[in-house]
C-alpha positions in Angstrom: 33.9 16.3 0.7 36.4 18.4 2.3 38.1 17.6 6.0 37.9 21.2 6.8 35.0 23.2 7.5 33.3 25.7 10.1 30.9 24.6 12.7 29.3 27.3 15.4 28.9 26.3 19.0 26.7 28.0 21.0 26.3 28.0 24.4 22.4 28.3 26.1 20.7 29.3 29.5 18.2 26.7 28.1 19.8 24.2 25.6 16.3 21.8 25.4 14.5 25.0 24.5 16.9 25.8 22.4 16.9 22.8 20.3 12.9 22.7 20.1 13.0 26.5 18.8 16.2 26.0 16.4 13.9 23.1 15.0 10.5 24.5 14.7 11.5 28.2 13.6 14.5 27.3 11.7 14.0 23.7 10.1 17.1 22.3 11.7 17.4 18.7 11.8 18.8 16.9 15.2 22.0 15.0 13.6 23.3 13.8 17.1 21.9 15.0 20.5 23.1 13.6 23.5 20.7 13.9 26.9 21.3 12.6 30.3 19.1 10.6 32.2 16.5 13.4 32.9 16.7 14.5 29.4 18.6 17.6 29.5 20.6 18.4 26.5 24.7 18.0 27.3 25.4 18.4 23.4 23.1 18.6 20.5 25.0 19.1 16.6 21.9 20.3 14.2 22.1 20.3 10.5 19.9 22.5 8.2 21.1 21.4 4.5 24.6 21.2 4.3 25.1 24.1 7.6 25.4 23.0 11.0 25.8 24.2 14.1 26.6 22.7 17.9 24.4 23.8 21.0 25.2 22.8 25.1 23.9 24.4 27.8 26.0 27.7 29.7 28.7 25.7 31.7 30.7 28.4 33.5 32.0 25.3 35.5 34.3 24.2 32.5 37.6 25.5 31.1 35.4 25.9 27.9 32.2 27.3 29.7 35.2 30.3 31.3 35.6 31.7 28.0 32.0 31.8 26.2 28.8 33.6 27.3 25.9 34.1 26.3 24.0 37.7 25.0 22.1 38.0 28.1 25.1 37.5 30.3 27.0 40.3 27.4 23.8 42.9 27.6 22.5 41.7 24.7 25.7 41.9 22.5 26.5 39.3 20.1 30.3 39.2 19.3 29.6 36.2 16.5 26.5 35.5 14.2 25.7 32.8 12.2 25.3 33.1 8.2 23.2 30.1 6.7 22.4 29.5 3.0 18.7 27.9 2.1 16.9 28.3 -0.8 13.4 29.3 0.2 14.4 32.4 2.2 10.6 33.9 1.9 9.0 30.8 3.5 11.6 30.5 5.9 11.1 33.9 7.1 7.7 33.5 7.7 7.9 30.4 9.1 10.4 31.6 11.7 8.3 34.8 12.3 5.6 32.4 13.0 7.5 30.7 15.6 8.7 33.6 17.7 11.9 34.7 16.2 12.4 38.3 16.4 13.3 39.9 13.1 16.1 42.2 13.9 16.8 43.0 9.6 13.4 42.6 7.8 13.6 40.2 4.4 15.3 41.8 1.5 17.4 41.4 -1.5 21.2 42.5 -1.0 23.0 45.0 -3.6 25.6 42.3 -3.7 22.8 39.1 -4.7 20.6 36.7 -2.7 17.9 37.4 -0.7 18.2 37.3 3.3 16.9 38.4 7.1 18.2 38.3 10.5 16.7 37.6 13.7 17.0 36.9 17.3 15.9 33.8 19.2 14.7 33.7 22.1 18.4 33.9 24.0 19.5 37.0 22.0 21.7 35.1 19.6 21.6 36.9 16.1 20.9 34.5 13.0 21.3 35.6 9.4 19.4 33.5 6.6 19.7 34.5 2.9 20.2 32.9 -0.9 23.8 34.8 -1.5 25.9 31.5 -1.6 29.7 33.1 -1.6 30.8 29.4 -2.7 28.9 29.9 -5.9 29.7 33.6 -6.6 33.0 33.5 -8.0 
């Protein structure tokens, strides 16, 4: 395994909900979540295959939190998206349409290979799904 690789953070008005829609509309896994004593989400790393991302609640308080928004607090505008390889990209369309996530680009097979769709959660934030595994394309 290599030491390098590429995690996305994202921050959230409402990291719990967050993490209990990422799960159920996505299929990611909780790796390491860290709550305080009322349960809040401080940090939560996900994992969906070999993919993972990192969510925390919007901290404007922080030297971090100064520099990040979110796409409500940006009108909407996503400056980064997130690209994640799976398999079964039909059934996880459907089973994230199921659970509320708003299909920006409808399912469809790309001129360049794989299969794919993006959506929006409920924050805004922009997630691309799709088979085209750049890895294995060369």
């Amino acid at each position: 395994m290599s030491k390098y690789g590429a995690i996305p953070a994202m921050s959230y008005k409402d990291a719990n909900a967050a993490v209990d829609f990422l799960t159920n509309a996505f299929g990611f896994k909780e790796h390491f979540v860290y709550r305080d004593e009322n349960n809040a989400v401080h940090h939560a790393e996900l994992s969906l295959g070999n993919a993972m991302v990192m969510i925390g609640p919007q901290r404007k308080e922080s030297e971090f939190g100064k520099m990040t928004g979110t796409p409500a607090q940006a009108n909407g505008l996503n400056t980064q998206t997130a690209y994640i390889i799976i398999d079964e990209v039909d059934n996880h369309y459907k089973n994230a349409k199921a659970n509320g996530a708003e299909i920006v680009l409808d399912i469809k097979d790309e001129d360049y290979g794989g299969r794919g769709y993006s959506c929006k959660d409920p924050e805004g934030y922009i997630w691309s799904f799709g088979s085209y595994n750049p890895y294995s394309s060369k």
